[in-house]
N, CA, C and O atoms as CSV, one atom per row, in Angstrom:
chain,resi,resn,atom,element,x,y,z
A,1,UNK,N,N,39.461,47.643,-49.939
A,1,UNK,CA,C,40.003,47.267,-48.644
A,1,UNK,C,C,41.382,46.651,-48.866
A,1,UNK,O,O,41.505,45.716,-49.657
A,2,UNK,N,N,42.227,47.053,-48.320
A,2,UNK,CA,C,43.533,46.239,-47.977
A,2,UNK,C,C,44.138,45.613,-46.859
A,2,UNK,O,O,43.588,45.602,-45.758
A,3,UNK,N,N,45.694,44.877,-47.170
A,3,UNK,CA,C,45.443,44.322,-45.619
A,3,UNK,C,C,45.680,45.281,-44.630
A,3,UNK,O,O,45.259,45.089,-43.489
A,4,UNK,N,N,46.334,46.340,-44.942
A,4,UNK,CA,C,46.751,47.408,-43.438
A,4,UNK,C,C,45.199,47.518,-42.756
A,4,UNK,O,O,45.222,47.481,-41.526
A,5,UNK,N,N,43.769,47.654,-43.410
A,5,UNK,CA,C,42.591,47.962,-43.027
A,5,UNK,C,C,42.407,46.613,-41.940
A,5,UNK,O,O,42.014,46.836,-40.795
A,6,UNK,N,N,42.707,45.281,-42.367
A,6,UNK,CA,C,42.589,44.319,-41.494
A,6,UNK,C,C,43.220,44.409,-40.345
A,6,UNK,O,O,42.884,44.230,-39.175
A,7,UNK,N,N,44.185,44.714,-40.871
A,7,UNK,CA,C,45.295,44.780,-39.230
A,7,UNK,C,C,44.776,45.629,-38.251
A,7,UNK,O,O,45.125,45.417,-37.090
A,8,UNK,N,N,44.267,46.241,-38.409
A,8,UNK,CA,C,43.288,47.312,-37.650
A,8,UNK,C,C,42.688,46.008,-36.491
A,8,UNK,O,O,42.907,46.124,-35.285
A,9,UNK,N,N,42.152,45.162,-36.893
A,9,UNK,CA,C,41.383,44.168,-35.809
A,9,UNK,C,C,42.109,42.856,-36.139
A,9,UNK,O,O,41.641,42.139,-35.254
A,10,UNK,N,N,42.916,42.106,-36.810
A,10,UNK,CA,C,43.305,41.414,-36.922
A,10,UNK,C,C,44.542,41.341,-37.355
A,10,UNK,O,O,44.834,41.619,-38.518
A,11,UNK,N,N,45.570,40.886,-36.296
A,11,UNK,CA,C,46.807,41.081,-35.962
A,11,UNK,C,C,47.523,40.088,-36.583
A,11,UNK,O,O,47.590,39.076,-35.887
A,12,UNK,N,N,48.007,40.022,-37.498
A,12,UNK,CA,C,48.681,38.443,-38.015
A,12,UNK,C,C,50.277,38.309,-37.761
A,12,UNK,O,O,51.125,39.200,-37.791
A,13,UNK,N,N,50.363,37.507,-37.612
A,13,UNK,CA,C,51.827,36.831,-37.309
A,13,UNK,C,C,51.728,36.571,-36.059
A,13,UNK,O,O,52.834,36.495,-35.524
A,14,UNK,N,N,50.531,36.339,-35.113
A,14,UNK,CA,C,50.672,35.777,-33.559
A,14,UNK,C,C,50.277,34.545,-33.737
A,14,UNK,O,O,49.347,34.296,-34.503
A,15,UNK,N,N,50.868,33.679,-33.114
A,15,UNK,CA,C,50.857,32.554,-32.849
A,15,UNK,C,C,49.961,31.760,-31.518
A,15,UNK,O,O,49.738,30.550,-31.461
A,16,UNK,N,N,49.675,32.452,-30.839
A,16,UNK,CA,C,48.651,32.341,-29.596
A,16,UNK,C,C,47.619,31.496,-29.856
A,16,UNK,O,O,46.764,31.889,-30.649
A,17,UNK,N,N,47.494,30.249,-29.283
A,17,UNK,CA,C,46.073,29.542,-29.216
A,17,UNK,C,C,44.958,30.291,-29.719
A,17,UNK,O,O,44.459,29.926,-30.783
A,18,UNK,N,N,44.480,31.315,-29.095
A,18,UNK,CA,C,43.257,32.198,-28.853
A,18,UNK,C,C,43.244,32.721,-30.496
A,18,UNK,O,O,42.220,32.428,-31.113
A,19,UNK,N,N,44.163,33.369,-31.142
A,19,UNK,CA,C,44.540,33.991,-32.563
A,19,UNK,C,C,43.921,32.986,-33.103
A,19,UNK,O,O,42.745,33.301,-32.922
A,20,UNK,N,N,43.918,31.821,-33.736
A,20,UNK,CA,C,42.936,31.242,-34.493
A,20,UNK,C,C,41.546,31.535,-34.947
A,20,UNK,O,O,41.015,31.311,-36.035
A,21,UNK,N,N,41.059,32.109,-33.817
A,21,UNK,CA,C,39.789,32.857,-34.517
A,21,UNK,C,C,39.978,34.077,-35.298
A,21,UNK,O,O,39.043,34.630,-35.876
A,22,UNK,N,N,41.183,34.498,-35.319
A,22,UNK,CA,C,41.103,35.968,-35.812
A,22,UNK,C,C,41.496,37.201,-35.119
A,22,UNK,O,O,41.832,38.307,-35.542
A,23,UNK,N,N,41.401,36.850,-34.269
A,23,UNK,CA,C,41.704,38.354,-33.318
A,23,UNK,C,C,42.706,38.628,-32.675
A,23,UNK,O,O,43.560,38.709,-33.558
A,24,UNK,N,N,43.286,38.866,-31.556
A,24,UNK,CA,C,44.285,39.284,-30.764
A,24,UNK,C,C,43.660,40.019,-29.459
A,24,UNK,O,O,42.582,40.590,-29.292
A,25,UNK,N,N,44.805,39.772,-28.567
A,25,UNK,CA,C,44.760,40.102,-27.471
A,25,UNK,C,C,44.492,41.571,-27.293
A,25,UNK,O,O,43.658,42.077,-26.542
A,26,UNK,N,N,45.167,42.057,-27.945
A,26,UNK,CA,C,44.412,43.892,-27.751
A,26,UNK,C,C,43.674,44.465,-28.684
A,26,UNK,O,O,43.435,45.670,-28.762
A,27,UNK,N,N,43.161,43.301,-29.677
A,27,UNK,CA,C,41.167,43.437,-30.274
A,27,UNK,C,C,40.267,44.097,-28.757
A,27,UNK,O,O,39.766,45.192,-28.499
A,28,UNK,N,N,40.379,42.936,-28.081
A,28,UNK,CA,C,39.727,43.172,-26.465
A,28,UNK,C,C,39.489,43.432,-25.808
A,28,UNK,O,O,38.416,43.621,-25.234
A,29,UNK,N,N,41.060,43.613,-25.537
A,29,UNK,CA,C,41.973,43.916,-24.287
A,29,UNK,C,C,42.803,44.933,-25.000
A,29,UNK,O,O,43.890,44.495,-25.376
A,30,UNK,N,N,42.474,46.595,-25.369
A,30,UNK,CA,C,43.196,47.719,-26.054
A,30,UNK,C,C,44.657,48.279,-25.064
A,30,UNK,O,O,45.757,48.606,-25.508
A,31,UNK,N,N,44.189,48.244,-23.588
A,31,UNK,CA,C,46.017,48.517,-23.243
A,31,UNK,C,C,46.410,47.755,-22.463
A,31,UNK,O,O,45.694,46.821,-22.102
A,32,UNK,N,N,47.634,47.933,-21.990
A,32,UNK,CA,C,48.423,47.714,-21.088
A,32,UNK,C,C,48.409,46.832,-20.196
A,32,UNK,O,O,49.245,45.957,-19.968
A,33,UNK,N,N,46.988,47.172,-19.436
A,33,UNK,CA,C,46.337,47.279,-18.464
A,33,UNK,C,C,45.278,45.431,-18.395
A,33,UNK,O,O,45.176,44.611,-17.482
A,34,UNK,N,N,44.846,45.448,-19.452
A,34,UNK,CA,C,44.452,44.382,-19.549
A,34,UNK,C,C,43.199,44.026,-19.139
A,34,UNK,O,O,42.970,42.860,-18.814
A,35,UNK,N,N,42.214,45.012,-19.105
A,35,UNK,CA,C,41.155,45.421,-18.285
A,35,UNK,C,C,40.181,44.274,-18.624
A,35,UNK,O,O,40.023,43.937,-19.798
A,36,UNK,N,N,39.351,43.507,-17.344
A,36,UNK,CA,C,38.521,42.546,-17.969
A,36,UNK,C,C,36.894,43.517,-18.000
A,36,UNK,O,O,35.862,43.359,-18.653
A,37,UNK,N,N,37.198,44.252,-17.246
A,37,UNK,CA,C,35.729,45.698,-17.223
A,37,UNK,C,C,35.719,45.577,-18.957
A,37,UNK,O,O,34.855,45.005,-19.622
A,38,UNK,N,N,36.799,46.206,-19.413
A,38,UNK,CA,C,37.283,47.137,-20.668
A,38,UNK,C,C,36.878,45.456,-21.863
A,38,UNK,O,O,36.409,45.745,-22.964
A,39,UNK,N,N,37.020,44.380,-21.657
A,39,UNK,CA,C,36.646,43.408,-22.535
A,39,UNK,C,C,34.873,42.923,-22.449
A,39,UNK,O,O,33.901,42.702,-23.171
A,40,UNK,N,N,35.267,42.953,-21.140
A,40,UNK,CA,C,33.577,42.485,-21.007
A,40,UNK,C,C,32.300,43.938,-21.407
A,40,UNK,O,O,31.091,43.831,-21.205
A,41,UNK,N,N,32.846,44.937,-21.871
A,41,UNK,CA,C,31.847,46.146,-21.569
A,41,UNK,C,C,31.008,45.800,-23.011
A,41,UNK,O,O,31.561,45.190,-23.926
A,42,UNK,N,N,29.775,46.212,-23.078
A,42,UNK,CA,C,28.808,46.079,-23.982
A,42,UNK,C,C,28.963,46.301,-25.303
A,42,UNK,O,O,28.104,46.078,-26.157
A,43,UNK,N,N,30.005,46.721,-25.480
A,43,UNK,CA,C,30.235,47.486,-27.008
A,43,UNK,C,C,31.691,46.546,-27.469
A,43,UNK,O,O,32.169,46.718,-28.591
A,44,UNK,N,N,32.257,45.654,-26.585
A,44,UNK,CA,C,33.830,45.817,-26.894
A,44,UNK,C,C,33.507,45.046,-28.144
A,44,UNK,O,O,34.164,45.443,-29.105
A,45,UNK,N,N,32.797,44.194,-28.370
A,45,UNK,CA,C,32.870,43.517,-29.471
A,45,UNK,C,C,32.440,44.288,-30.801
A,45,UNK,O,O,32.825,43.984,-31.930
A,46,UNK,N,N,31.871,44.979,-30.589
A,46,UNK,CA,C,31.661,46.115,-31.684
A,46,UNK,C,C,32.598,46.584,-32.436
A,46,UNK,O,O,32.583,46.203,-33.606
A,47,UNK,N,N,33.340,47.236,-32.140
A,47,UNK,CA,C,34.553,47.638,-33.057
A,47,UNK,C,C,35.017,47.130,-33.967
A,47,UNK,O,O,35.558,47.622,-34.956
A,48,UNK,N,N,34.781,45.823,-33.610
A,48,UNK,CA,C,35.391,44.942,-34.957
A,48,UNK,C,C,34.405,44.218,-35.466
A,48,UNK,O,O,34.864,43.429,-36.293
A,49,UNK,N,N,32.786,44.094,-35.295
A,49,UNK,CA,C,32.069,42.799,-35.569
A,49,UNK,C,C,30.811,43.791,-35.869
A,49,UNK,O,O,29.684,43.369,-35.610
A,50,UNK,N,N,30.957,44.943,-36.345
A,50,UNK,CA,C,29.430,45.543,-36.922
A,50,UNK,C,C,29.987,46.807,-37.543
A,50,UNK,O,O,31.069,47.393,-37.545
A,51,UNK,N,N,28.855,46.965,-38.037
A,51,UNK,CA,C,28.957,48.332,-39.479
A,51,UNK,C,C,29.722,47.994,-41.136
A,51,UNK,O,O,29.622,48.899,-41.965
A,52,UNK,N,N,30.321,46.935,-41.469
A,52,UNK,CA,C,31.660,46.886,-42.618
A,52,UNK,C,C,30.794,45.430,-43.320
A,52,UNK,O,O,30.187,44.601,-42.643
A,53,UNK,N,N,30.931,45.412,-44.721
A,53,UNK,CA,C,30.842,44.782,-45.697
A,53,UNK,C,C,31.085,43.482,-45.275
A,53,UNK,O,O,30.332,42.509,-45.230
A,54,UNK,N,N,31.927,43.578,-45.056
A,54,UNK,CA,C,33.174,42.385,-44.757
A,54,UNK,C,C,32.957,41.449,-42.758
A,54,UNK,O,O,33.535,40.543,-42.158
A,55,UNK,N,N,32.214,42.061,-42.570
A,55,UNK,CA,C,32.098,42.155,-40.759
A,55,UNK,C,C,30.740,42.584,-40.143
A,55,UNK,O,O,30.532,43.384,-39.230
A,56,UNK,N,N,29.739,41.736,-40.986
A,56,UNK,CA,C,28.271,42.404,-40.797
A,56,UNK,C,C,27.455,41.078,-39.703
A,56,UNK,O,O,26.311,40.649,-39.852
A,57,UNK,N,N,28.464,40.655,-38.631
A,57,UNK,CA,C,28.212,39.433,-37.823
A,57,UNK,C,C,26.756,40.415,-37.093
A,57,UNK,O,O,25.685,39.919,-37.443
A,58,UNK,N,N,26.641,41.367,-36.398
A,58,UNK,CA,C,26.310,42.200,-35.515
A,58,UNK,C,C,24.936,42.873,-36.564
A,58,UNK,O,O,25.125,43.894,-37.225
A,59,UNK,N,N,23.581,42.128,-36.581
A,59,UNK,CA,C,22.957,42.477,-37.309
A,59,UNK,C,C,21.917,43.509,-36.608
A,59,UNK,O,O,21.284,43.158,-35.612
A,60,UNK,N,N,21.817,44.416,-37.009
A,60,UNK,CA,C,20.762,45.155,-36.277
A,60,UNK,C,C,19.258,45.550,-36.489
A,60,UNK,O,O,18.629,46.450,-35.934
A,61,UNK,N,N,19.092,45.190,-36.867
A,61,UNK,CA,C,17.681,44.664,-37.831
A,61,UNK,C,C,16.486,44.202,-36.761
A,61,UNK,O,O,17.046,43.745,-35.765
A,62,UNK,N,N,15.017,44.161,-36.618
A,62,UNK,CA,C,14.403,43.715,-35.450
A,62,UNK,C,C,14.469,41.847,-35.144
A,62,UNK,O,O,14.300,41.150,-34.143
A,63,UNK,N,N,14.852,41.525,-36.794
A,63,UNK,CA,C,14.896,39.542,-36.574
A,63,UNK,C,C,16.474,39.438,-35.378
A,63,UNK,O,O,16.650,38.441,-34.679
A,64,UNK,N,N,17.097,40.204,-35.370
A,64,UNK,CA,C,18.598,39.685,-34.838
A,64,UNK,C,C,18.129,39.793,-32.962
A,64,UNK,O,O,17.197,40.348,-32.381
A,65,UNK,N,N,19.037,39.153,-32.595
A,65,UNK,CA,C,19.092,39.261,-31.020
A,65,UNK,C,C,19.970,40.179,-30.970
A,65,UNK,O,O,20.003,40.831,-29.926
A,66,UNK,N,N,20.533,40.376,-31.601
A,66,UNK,CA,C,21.159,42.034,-31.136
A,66,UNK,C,C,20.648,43.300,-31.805
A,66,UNK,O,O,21.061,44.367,-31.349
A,67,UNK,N,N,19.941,43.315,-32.660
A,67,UNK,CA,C,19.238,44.233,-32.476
A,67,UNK,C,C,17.879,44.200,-31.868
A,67,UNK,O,O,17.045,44.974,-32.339
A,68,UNK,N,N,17.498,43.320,-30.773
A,68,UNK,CA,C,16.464,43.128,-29.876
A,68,UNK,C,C,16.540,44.025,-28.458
A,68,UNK,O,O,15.848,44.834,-27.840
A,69,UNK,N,N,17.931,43.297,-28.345
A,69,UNK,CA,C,18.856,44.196,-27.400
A,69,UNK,C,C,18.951,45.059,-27.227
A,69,UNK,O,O,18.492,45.648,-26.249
A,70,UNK,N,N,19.822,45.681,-28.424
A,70,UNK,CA,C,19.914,47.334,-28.692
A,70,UNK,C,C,18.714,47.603,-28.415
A,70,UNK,O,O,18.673,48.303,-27.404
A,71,UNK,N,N,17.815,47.403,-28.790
A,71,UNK,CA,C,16.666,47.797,-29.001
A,71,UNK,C,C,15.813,48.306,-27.051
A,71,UNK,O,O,15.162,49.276,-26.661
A,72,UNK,N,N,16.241,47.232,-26.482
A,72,UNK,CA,C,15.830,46.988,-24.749
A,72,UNK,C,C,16.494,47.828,-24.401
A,72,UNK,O,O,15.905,48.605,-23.649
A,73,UNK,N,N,18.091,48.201,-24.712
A,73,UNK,CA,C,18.860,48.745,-23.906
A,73,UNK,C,C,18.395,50.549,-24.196
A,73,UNK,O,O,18.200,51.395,-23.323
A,74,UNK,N,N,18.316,50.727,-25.707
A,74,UNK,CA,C,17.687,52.267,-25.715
A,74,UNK,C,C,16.725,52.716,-25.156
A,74,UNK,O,O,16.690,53.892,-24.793
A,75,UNK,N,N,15.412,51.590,-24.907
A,75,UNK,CA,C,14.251,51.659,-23.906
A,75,UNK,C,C,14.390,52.137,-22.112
A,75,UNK,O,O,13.728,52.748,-21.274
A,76,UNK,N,N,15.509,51.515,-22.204
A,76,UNK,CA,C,16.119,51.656,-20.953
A,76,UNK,C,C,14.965,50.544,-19.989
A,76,UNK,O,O,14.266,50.673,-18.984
A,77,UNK,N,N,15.250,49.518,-20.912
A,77,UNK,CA,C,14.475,47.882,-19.922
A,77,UNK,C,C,15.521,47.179,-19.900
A,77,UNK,O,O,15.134,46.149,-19.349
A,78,UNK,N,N,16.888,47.017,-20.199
A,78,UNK,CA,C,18.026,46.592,-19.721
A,78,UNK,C,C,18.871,47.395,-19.065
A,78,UNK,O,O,18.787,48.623,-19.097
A,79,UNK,N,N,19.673,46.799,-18.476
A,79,UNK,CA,C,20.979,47.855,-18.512
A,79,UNK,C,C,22.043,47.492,-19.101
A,79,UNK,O,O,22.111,46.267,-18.998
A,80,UNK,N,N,23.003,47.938,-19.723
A,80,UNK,CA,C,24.417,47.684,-20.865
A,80,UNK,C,C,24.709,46.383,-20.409
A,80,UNK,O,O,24.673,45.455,-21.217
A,81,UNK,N,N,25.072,46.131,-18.902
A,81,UNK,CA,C,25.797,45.107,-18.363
A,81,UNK,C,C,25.374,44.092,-18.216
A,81,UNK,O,O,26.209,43.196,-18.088
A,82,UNK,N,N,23.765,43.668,-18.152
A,82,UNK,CA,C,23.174,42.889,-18.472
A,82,UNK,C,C,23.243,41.945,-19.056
A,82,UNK,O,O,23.442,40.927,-18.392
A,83,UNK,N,N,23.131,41.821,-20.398
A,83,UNK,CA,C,23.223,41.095,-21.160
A,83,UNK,C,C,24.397,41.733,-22.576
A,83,UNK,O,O,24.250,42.690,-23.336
A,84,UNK,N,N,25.423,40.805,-22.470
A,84,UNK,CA,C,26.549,41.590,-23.369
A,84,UNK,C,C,27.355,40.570,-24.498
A,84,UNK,O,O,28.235,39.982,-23.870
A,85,UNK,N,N,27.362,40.235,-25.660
A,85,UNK,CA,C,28.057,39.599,-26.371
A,85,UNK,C,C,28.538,38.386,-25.552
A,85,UNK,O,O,28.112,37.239,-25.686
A,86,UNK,N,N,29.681,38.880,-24.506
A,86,UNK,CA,C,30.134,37.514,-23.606
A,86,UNK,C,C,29.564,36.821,-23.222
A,86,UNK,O,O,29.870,35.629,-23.188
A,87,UNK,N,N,28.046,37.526,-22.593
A,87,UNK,CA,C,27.203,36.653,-22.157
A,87,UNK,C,C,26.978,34.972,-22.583
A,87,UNK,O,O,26.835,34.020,-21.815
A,88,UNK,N,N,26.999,34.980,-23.847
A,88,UNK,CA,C,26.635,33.711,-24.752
A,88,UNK,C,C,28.054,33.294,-25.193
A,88,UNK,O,O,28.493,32.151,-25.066
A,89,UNK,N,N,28.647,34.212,-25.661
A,89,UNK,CA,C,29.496,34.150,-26.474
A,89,UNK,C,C,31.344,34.029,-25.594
A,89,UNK,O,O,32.091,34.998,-25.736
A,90,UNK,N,N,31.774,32.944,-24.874
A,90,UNK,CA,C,33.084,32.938,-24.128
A,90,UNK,C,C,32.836,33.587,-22.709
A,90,UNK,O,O,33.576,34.382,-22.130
A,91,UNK,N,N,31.764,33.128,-22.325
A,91,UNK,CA,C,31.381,33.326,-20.483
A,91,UNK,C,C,33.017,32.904,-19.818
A,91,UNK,O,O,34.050,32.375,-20.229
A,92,UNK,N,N,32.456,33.548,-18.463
A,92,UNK,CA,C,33.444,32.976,-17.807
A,92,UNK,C,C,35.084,32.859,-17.979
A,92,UNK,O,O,35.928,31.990,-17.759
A,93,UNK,N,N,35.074,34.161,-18.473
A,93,UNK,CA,C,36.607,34.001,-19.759
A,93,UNK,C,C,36.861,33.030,-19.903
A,93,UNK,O,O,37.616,32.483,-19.100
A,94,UNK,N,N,36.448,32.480,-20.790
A,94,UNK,CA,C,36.789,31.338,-22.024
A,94,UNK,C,C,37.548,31.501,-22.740
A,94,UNK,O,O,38.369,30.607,-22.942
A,95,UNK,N,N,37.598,32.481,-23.306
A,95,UNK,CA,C,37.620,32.671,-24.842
A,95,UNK,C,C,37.542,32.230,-26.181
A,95,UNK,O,O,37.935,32.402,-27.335
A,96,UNK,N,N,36.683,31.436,-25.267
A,96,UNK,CA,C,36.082,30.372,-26.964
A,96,UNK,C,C,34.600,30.706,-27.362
A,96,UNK,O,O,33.451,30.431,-27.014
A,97,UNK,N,N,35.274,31.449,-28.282
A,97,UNK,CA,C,33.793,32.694,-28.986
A,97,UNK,C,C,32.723,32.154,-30.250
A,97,UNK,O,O,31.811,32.710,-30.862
A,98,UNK,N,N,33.253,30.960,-30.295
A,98,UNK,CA,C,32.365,29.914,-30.895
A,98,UNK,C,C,31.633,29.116,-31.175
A,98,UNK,O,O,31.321,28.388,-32.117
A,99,UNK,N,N,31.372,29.352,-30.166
A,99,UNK,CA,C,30.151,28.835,-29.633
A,99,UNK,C,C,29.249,29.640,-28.704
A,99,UNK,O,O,29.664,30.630,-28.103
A,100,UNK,N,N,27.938,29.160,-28.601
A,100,UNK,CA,C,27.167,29.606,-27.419
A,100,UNK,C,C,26.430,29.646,-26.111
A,100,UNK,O,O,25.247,29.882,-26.359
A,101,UNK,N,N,26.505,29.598,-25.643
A,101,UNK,CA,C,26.591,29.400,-24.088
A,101,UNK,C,C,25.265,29.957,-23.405
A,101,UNK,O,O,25.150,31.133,-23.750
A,102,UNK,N,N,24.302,29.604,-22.638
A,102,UNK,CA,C,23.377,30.441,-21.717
A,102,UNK,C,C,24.027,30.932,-20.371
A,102,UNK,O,O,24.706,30.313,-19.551
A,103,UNK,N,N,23.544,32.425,-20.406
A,103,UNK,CA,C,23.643,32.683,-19.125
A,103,UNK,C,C,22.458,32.191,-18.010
A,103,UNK,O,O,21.231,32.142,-18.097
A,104,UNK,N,N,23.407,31.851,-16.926
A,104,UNK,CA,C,22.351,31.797,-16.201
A,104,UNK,C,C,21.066,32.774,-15.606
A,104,UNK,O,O,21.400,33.737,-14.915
A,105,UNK,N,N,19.542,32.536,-15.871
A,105,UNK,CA,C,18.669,33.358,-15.581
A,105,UNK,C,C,18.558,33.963,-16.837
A,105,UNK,O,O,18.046,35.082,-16.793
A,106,UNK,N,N,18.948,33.480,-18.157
A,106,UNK,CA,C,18.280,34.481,-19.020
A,106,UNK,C,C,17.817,32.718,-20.058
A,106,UNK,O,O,18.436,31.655,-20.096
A,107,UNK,N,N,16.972,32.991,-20.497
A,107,UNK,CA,C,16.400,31.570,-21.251
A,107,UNK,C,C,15.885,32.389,-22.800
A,107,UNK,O,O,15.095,33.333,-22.818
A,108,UNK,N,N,16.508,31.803,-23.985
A,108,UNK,CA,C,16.410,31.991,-25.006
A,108,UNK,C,C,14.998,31.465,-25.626
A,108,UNK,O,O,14.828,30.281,-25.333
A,109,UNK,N,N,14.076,31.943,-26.300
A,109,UNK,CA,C,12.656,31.584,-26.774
A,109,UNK,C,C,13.159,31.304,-28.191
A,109,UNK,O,O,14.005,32.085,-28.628
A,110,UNK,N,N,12.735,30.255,-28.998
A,110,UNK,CA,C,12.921,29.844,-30.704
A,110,UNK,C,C,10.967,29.997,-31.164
A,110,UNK,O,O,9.970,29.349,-30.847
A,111,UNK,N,N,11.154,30.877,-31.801
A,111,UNK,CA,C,9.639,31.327,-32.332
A,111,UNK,C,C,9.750,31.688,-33.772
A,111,UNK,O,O,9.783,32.826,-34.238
A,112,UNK,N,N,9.827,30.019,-34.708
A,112,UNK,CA,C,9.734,30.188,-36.048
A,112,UNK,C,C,11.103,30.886,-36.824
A,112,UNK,O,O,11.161,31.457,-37.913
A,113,UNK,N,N,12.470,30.529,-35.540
A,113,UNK,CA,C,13.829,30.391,-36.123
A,113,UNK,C,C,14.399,31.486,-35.855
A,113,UNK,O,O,15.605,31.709,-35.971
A,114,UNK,N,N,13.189,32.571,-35.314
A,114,UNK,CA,C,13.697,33.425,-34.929
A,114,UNK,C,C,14.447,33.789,-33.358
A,114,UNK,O,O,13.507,33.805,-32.563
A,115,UNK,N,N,15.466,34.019,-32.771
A,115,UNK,CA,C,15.457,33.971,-31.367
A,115,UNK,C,C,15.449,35.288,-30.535
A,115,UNK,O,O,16.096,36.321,-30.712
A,116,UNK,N,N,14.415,34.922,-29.455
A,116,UNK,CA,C,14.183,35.950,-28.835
A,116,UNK,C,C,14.819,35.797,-26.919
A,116,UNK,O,O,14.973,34.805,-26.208
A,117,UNK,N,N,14.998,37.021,-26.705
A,117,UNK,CA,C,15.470,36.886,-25.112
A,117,UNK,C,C,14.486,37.415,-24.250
A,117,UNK,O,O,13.991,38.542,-24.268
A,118,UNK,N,N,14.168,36.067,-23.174
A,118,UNK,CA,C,13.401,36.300,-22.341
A,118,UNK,C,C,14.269,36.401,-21.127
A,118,UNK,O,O,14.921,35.578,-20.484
A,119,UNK,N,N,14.039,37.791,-21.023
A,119,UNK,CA,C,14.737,38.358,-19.281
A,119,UNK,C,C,14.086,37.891,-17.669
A,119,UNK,O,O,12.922,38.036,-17.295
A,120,UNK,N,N,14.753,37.549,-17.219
A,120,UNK,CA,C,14.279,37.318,-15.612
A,120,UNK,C,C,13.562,38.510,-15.309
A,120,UNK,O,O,13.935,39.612,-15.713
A,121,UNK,N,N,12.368,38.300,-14.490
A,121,UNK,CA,C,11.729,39.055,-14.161
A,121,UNK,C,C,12.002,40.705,-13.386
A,121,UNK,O,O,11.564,41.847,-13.530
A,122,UNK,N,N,12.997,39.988,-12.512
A,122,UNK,CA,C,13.913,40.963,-11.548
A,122,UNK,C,C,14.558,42.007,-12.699
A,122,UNK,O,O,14.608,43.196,-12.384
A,123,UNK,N,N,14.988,41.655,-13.852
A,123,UNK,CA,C,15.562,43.110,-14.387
A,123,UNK,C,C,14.421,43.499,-15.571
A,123,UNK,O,O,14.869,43.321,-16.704
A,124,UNK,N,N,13.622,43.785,-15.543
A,124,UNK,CA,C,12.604,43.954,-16.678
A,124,UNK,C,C,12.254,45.526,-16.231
A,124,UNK,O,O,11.427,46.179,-16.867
């Protein structure tokens, strides 16, 4: 890996508050346009946060909450928009992805360290 491979998701030489974690504004947000659809959509965080050695945050495995997810959403007992990275992770455009956050109506279960998502009844 080199750095041109980083620059791919991590833009260096910006100075932006938000850049401290690593990322950039069109990690996110890819054009122009600035789309909050296009940031908030189910996958945006993907591109840069699953599949790579180096970037294996996005575990997909049955212990992870995202691969619980994945898992609901292929069932077709969620829908994409549902429940999405932002959800927990910089609600409310925040963008403070460092923490975690509940959405409202979805309540997290701790069963032996493992965490599981318990959905409101209405979308099940």
């Amino acid at each position: 890996m080199n750095i041109k491979d980083c620059k791919e998701c991590h833009k260096l030489g910006l100075s932006y508050e938000f850049d401290r974690v690593g990322g950039s504004c069109n990690a996110c947000h890819p054009s122009h346009k600035f789309s909050v659809a296009d940031a908030k959509a189910y996958d945006a965080c993907e591109k840069c946060h699953i599949g790579g050695p180096e970037h294996s945050q996005l575990d997909t495995s049955e212990r992870s909450i995202f691969g619980k997810v994945q898992r609901m959403r292929s069932q077709g007992l969620i829908t994409k928009d549902l429940i999405t990275c932002q959800s927990c992770h910089g609600p409310n455009k925040s963008h403070n992805f460092s923490k975690i956050y509940l959405p409202q109506n979805i309540e997290v279960l701790l069963f032996g360290g493992t965490g599981l998502v318990k959905l409101p009844t209405t979308h099940r």
